[in-house]
N, C-alpha and C positions, 0 to 999 in steps of 0.2 A: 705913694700918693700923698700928698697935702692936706693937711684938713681942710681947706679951701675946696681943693676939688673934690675931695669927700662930701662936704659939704653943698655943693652945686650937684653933684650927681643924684646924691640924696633930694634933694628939693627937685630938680626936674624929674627924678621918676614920680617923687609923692601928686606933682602938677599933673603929669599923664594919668597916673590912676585918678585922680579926683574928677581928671575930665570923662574918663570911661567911665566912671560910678554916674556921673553927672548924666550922661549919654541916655544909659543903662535903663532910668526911671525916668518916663515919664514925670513933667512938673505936674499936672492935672492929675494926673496919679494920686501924688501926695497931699495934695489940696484935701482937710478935713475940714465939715460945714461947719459955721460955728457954733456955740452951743447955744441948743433951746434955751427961752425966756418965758417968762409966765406967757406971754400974748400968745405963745406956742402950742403951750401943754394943757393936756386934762388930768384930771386923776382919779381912780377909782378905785374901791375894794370891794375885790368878789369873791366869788364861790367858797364860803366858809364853811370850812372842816372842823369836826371835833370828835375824839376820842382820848379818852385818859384821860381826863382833866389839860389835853391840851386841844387849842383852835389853832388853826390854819387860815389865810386865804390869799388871794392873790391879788396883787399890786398894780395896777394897769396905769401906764401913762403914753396915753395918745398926742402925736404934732399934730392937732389941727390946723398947721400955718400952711404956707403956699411953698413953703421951701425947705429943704433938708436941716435938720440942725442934729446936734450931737448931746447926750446925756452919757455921763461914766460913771463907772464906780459903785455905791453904796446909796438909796436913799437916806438921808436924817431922818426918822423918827422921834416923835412927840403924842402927849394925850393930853384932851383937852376935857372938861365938864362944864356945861354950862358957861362957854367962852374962854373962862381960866386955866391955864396948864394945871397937870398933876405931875407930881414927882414920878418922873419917869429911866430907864435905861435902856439904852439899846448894843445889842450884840451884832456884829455883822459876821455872819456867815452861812453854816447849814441853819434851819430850821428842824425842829421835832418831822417835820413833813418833805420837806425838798432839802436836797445836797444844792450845794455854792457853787455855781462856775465860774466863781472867781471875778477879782474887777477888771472891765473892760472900756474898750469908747466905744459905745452904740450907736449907729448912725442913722436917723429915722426921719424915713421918708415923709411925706406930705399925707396923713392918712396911716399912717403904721404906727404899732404899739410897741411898747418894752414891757414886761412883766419883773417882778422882783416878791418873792414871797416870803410874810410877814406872820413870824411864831410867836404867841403868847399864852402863859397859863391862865386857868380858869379856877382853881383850887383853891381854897377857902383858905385864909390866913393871914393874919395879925399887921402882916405887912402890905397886903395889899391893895391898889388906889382904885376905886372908881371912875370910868372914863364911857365918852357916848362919841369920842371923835378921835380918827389918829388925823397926827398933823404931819406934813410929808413935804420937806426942803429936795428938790431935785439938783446934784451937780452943785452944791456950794451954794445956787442964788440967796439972796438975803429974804425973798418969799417966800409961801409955804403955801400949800394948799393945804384944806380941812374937809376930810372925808369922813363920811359916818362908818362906826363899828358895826359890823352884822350883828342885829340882837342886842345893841347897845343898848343902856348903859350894861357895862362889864363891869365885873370885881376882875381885875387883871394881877395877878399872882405878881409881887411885891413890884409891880411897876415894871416888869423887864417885858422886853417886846427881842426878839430878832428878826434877823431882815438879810435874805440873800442880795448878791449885785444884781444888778441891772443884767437884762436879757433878750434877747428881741423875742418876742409873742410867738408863741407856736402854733401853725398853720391848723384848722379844722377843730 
């Protein structure tokens, strides 16, 4: 056989599967909303844990829009005092409190939350910054929302904060 017709037979089987694969899924299927905007999202921090010199709580960001949008991945965290940033770092993964499930695309409906849980120390030391607000970039936007720390202001143990992914809200 010819590399021509190698060539041709190759190309027309690659054409049939791409049409079966194409068949296969649904377009609507694959359609992902696009991603939340501030006009979208709230944000909150709740239920705050502490043991060992370490805090816990949980992250909440509700779509209050009228239509689906999408959040992935990792919040940015920041800390703020009296409006000004502090020197701060963030870790994305497990917390002292919660394991990682890892980053995702979360797709939230109209009325539905994503949770993502936010570890910092409390421990006295040299390094440490004072803070009364985390500040919370959702997905990259160039915004941020400014949510108060439970029992703020904090001495937050040399400025490190971690922060699991994004997660959809668990039911009850």
């Amino acid at each position: 056989m010819t590399t021509a017709r190698i060539l041709t037979a190759l190309t027309g089987a690659a054409l049939a599967a791409a049409s079966l694969t194409a068949a296969a899924i649904p377009a609507a299927a694959s359609a992902t909303p696009p991603r939340c905007t501030a006009s979208h999202l709230t944000a909150a921090l709740v239920d705050p844990v502490a043991t060992g010199g370490n805090t816990g709580a949980v992250l909440v960001a509700g779509n209050n829009g009228k239509a689906a949008c999408t959040i992935r991945g990792y919040p940015k965290l920041g800390l703020t005092r009296h409006g000004a940033h502090v020197p701060s770092t963030t870790t994305d993964g497990p917390t002292y409190f919660q394991s990682d499930p890892g980053p995702s695309v979360i797709v939230l409906q109209p009325h539905a939350t994503a949770t993502a849980y936010v570890g910092y120390g409390t421990v006295s030391g040299s390094g440490n910054v004072t803070a009364s607000r985390l500040t919370v970039r959702i997905d990259g936007a160039r915004w941020h929302h400014s949510v108060p720390l439970p029992g703020g202001p904090l001495s937050i143990t040399n400025g490190h904060l971690s922060v699991t992914a994004w997660q959809m809200a668990r039911e009850g």
